[in-house]
PQR file with spaces between the fields and no chain letter, atoms N, CA, C, O and H, PARSE charges and radii, in Angstrom:
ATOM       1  N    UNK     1      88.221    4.542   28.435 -0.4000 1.5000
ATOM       2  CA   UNK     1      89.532    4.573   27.806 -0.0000 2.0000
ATOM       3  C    UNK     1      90.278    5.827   28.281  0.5500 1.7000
ATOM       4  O    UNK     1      89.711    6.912   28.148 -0.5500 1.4000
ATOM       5  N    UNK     2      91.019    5.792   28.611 -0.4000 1.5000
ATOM       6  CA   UNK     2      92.271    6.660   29.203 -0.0000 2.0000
ATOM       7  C    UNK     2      92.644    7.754   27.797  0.5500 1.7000
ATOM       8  O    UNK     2      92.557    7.331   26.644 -0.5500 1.4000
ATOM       9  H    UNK     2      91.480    4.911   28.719  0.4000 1.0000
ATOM      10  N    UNK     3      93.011    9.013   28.078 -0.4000 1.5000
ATOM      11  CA   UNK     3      93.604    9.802   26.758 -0.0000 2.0000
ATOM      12  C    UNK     3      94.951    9.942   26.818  0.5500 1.7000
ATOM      13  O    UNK     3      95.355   10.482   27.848 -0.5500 1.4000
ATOM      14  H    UNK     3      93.082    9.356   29.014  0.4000 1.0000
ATOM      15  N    UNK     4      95.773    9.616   26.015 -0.4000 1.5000
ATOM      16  CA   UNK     4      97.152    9.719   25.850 -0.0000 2.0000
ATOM      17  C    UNK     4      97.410   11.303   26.262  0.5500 1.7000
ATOM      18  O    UNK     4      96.658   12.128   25.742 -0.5500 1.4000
ATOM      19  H    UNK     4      95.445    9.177   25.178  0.4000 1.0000
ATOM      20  N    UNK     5      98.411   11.757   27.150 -0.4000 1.5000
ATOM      21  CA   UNK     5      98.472   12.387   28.477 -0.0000 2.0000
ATOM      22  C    UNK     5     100.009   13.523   27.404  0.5500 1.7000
ATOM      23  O    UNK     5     100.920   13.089   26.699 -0.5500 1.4000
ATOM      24  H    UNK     5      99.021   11.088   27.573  0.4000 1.0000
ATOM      25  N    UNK     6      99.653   14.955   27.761 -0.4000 1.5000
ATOM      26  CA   UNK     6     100.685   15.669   26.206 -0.0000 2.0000
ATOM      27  C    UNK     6     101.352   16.415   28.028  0.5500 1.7000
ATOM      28  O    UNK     6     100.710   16.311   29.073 -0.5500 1.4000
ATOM      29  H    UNK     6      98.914   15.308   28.334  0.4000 1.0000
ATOM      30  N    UNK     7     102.545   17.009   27.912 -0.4000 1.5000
ATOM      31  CA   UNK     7     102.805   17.899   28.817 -0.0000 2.0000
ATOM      32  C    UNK     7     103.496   18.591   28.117  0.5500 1.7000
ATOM      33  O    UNK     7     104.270   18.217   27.236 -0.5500 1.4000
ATOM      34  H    UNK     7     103.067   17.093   27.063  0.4000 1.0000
ATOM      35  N    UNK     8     103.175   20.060   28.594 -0.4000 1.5000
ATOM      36  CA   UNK     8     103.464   21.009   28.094 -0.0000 2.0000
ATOM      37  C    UNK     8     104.456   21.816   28.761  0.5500 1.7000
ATOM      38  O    UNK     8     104.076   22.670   29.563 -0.5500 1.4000
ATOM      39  H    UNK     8     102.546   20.364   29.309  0.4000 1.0000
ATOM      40  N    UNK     9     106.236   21.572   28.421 -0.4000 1.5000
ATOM      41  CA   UNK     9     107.058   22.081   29.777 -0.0000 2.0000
ATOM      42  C    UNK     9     107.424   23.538   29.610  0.5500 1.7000
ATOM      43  O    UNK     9     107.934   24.153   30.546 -0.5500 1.4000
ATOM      44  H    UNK     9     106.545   20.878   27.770  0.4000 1.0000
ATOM      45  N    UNK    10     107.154   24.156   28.337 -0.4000 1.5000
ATOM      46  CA   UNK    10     107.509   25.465   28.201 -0.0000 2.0000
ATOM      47  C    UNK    10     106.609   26.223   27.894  0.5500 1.7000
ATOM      48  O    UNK    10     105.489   25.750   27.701 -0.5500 1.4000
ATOM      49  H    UNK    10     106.739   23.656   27.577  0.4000 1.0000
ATOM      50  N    UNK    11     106.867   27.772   27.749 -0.4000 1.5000
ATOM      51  CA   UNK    11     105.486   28.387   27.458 -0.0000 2.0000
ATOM      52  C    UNK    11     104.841   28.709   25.731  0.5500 1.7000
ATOM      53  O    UNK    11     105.620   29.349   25.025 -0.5500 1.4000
ATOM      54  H    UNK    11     107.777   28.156   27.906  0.4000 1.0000
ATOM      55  N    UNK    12     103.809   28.389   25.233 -0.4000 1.5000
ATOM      56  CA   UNK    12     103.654   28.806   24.091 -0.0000 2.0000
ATOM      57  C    UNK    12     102.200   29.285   24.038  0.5500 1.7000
ATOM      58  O    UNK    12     101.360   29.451   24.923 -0.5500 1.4000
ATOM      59  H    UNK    12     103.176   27.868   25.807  0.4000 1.0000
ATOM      60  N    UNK    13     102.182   29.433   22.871 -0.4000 1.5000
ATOM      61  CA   UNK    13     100.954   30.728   22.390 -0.0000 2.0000
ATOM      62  C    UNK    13     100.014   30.237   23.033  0.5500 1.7000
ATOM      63  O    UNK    13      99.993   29.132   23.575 -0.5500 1.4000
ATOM      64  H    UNK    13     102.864   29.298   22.152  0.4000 1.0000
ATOM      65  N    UNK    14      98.982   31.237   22.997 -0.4000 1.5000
ATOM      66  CA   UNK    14      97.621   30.389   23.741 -0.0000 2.0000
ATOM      67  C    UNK    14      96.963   29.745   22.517  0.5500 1.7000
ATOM      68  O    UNK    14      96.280   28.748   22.753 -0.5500 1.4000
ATOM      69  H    UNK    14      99.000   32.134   22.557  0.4000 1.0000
ATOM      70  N    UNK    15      97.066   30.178   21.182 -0.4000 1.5000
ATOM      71  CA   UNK    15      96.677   29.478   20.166 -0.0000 2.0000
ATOM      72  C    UNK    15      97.111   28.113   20.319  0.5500 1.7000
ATOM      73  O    UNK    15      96.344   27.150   20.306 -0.5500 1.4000
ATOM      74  H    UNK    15      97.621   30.987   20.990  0.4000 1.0000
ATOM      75  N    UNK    16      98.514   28.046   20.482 -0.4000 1.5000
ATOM      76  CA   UNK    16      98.586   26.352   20.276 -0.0000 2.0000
ATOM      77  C    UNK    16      98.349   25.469   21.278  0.5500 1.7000
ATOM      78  O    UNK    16      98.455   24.270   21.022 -0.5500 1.4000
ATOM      79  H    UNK    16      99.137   28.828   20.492  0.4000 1.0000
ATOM      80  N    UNK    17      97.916   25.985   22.858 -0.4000 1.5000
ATOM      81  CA   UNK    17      97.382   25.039   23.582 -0.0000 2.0000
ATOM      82  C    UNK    17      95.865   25.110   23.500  0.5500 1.7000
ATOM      83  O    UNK    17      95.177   24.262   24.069 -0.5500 1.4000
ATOM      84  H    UNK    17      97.830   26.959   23.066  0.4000 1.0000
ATOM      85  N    UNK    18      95.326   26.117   22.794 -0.4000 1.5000
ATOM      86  CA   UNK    18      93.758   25.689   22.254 -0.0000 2.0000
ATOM      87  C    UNK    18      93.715   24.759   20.980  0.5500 1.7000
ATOM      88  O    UNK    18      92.809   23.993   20.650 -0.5500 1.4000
ATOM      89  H    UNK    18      95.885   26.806   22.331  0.4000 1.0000
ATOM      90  N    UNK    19      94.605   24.945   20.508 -0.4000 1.5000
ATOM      91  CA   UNK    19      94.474   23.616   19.562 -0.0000 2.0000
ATOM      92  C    UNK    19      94.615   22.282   20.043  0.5500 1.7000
ATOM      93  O    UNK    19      93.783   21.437   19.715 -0.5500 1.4000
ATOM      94  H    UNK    19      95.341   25.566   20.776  0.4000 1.0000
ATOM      95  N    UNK    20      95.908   21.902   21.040 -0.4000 1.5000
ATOM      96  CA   UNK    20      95.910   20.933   21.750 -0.0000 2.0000
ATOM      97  C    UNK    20      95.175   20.655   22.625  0.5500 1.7000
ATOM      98  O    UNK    20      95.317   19.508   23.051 -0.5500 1.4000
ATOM      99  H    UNK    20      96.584   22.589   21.306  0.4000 1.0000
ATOM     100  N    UNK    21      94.068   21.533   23.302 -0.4000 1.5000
ATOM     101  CA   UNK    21      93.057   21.377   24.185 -0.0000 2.0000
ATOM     102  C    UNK    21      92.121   21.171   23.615  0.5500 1.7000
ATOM     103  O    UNK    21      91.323   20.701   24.426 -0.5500 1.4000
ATOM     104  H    UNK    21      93.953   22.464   22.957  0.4000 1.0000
ATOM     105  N    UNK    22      91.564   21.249   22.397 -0.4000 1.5000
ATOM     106  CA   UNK    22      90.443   21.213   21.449 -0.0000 2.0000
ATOM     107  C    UNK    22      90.330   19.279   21.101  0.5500 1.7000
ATOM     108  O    UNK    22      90.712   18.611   20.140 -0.5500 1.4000
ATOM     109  H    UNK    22      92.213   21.630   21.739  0.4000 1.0000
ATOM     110  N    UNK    23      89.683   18.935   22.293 -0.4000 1.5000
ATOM     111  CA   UNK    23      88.876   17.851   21.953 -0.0000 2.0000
ATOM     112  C    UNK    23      89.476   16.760   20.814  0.5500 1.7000
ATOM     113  O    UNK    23      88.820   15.930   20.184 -0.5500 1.4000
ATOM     114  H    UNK    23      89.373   19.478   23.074  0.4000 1.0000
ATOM     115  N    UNK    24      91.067   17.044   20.739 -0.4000 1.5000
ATOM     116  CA   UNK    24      91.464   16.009   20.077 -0.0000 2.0000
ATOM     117  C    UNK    24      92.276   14.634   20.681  0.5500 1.7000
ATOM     118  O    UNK    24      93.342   14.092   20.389 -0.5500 1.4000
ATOM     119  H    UNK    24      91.600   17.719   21.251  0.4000 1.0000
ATOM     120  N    UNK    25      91.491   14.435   21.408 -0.4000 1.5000
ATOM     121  CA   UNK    25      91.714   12.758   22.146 -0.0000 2.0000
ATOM     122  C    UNK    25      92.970   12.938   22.906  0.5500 1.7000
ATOM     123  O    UNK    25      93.658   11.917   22.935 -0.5500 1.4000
ATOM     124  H    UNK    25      90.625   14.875   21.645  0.4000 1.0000
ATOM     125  N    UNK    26      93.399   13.846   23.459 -0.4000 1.5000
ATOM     126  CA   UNK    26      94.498   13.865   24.375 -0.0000 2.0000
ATOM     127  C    UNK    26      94.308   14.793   25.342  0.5500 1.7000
ATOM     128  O    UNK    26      93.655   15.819   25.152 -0.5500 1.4000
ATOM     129  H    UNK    26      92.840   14.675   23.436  0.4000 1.0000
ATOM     130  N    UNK    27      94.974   14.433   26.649 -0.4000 1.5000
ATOM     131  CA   UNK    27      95.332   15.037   27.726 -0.0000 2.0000
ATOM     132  C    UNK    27      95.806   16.533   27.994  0.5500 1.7000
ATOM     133  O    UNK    27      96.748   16.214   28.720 -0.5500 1.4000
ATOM     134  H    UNK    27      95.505   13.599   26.804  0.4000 1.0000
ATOM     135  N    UNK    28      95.846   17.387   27.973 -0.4000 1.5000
ATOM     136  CA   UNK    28      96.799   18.360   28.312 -0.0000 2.0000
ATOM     137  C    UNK    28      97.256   18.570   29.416  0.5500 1.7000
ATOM     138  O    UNK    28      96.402   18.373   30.280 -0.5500 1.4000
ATOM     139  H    UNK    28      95.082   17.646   27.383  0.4000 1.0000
ATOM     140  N    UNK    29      98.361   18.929   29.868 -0.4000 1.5000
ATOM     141  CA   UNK    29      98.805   19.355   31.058 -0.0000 2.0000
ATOM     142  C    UNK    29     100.454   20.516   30.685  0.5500 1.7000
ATOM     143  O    UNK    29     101.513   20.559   30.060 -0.5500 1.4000
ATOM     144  H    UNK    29      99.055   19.089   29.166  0.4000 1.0000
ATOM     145  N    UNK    30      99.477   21.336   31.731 -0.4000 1.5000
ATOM     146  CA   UNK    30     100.618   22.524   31.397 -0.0000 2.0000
ATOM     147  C    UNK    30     101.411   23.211   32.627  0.5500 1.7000
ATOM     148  O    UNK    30     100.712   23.747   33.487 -0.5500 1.4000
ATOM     149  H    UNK    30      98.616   21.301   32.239  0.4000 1.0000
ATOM     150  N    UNK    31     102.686   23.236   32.764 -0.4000 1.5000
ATOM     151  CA   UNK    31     103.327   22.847   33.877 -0.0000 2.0000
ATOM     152  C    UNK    31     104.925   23.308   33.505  0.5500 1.7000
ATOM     153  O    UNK    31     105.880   22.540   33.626 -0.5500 1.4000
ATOM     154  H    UNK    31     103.254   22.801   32.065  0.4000 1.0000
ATOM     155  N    UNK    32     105.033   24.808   32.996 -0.4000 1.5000
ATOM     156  CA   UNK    32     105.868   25.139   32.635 -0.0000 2.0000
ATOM     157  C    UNK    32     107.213   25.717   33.626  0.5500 1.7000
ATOM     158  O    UNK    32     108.277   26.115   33.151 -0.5500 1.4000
ATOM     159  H    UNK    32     104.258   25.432   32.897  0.4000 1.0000
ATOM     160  N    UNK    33     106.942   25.668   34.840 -0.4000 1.5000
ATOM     161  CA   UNK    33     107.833   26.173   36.382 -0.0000 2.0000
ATOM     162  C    UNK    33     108.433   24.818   36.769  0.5500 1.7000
ATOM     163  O    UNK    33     108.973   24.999   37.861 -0.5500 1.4000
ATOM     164  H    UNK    33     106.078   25.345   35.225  0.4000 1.0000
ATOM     165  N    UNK    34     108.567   23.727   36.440 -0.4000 1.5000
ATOM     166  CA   UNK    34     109.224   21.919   36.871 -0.0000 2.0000
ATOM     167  C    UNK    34     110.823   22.674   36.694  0.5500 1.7000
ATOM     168  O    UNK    34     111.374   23.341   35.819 -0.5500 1.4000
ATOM     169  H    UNK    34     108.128   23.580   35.554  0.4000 1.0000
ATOM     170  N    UNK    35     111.206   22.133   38.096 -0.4000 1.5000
ATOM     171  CA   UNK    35     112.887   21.824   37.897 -0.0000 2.0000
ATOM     172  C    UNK    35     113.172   20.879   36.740  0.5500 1.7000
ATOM     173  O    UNK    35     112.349   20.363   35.984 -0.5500 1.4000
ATOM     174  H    UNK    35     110.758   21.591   38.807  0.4000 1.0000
ATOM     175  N    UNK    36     114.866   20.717   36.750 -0.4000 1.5000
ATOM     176  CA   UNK    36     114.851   19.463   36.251 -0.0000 2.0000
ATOM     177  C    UNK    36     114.772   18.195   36.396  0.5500 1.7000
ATOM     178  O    UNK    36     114.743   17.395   35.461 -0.5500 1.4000
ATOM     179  H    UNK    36     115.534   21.137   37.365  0.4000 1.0000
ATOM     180  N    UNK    37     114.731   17.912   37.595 -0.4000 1.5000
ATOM     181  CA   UNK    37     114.650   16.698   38.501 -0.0000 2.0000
ATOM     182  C    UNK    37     113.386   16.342   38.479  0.5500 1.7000
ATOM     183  O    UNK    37     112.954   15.196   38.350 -0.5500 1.4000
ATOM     184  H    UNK    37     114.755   18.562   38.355  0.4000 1.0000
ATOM     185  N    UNK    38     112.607   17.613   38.642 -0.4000 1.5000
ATOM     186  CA   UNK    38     110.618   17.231   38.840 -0.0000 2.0000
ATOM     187  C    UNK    38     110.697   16.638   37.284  0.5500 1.7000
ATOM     188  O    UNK    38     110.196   15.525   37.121 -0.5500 1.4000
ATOM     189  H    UNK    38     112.958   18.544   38.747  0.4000 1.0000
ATOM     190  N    UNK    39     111.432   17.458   35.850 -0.4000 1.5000
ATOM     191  CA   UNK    39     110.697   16.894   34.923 -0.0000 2.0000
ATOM     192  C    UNK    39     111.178   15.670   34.417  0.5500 1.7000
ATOM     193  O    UNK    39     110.401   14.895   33.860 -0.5500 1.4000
ATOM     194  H    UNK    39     111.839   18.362   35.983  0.4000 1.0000
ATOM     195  N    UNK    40     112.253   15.440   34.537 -0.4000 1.5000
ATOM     196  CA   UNK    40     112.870   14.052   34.817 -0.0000 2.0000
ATOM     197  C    UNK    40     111.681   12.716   35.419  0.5500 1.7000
ATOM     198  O    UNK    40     111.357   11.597   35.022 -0.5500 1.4000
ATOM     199  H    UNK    40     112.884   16.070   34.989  0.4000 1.0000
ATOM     200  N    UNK    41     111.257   13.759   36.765 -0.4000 1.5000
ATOM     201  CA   UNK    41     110.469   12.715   37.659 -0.0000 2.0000
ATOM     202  C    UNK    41     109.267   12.128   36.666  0.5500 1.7000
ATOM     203  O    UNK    41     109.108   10.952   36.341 -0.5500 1.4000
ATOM     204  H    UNK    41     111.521   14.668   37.087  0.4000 1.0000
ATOM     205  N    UNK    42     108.689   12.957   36.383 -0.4000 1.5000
ATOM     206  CA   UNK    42     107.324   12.916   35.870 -0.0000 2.0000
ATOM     207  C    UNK    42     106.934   13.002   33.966  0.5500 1.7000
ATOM     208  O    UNK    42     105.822   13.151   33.459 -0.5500 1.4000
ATOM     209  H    UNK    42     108.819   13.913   36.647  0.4000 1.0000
ATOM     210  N    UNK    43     108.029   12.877   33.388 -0.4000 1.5000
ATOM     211  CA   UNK    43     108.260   12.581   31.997 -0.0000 2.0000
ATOM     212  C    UNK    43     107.636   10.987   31.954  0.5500 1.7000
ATOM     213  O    UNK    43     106.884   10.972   30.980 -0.5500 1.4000
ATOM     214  H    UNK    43     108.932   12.756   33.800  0.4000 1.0000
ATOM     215  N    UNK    44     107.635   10.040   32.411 -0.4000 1.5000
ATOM     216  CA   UNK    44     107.463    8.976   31.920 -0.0000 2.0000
ATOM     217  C    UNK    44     105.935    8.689   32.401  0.5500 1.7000
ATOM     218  O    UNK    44     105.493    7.546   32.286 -0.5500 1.4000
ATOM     219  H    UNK    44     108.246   10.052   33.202  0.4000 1.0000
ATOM     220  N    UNK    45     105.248    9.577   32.862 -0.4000 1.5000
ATOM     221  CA   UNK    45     103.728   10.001   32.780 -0.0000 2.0000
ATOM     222  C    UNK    45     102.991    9.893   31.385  0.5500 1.7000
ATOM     223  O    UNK    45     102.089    9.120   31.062 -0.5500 1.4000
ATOM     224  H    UNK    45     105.606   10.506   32.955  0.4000 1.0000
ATOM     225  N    UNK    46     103.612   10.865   30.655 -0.4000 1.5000
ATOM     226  CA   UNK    46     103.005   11.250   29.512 -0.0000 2.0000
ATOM     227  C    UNK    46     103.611   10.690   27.996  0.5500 1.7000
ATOM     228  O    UNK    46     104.631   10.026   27.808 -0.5500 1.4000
ATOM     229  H    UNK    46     104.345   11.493   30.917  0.4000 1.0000
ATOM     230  N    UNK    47     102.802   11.104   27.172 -0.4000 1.5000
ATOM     231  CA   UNK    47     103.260    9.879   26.179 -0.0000 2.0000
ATOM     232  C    UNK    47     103.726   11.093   25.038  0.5500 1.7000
ATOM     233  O    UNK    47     104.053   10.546   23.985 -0.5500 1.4000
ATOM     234  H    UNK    47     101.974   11.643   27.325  0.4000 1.0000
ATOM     235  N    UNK    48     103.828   12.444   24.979 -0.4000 1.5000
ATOM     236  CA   UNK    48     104.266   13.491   24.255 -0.0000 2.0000
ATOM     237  C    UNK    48     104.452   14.830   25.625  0.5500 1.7000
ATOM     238  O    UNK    48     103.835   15.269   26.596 -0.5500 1.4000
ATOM     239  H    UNK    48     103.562   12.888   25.835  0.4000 1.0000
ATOM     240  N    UNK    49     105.705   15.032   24.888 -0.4000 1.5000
ATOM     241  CA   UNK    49     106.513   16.393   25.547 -0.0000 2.0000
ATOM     242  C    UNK    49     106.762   17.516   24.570  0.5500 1.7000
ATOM     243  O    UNK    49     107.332   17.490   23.479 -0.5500 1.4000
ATOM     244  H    UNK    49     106.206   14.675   24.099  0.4000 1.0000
ATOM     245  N    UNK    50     106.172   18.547   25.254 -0.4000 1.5000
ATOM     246  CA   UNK    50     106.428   20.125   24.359 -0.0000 2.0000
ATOM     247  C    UNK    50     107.297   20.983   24.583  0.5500 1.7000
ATOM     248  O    UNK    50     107.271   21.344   25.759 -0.5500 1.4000
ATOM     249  H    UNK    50     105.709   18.567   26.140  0.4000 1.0000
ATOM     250  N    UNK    51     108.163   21.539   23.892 -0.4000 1.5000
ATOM     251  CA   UNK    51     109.053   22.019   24.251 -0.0000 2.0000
ATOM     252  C    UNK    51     109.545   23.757   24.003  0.5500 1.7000
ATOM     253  O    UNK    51     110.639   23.645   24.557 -0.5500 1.4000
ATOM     254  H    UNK    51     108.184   21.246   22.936  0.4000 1.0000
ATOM     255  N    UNK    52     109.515   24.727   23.718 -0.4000 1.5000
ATOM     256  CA   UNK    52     110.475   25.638   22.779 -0.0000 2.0000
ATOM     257  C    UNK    52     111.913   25.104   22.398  0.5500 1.7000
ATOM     258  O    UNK    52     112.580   24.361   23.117 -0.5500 1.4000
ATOM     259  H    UNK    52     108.626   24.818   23.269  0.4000 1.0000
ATOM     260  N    UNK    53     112.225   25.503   21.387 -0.4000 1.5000
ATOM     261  CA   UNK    53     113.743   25.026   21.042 -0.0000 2.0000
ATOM     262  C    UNK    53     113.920   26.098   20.207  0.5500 1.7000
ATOM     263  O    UNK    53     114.990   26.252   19.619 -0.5500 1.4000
ATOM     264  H    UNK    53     111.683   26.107   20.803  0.4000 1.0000
């Protein structure tokens, strides 16, 4: 079974990508340097996007 795939486009604590890396049935990928065009490209990869706001 495949793990539902999280990308991570901005930077945050290292706490909260050890929580999201902690063996809870999803993907991580962290990839905070994407133009906007790359993240455009590659958004419909993953099934959750992280953001700062």
């Amino acid at each position: 079974m495949t793990l539902p795939k999280v990308l991570i486009a901005d930077s945050i604590s290292q706490h909260g990508i050890d929580e999201l890396s902690r063996d809870n049935g999803v993907d991580v990928s962290i990839q905070t340097k994407l133009s906007p065009a790359k993240l455009i490209e590659i958004i419909p990869e993953f099934a959750a996007l992280i953001v700062r706001s």
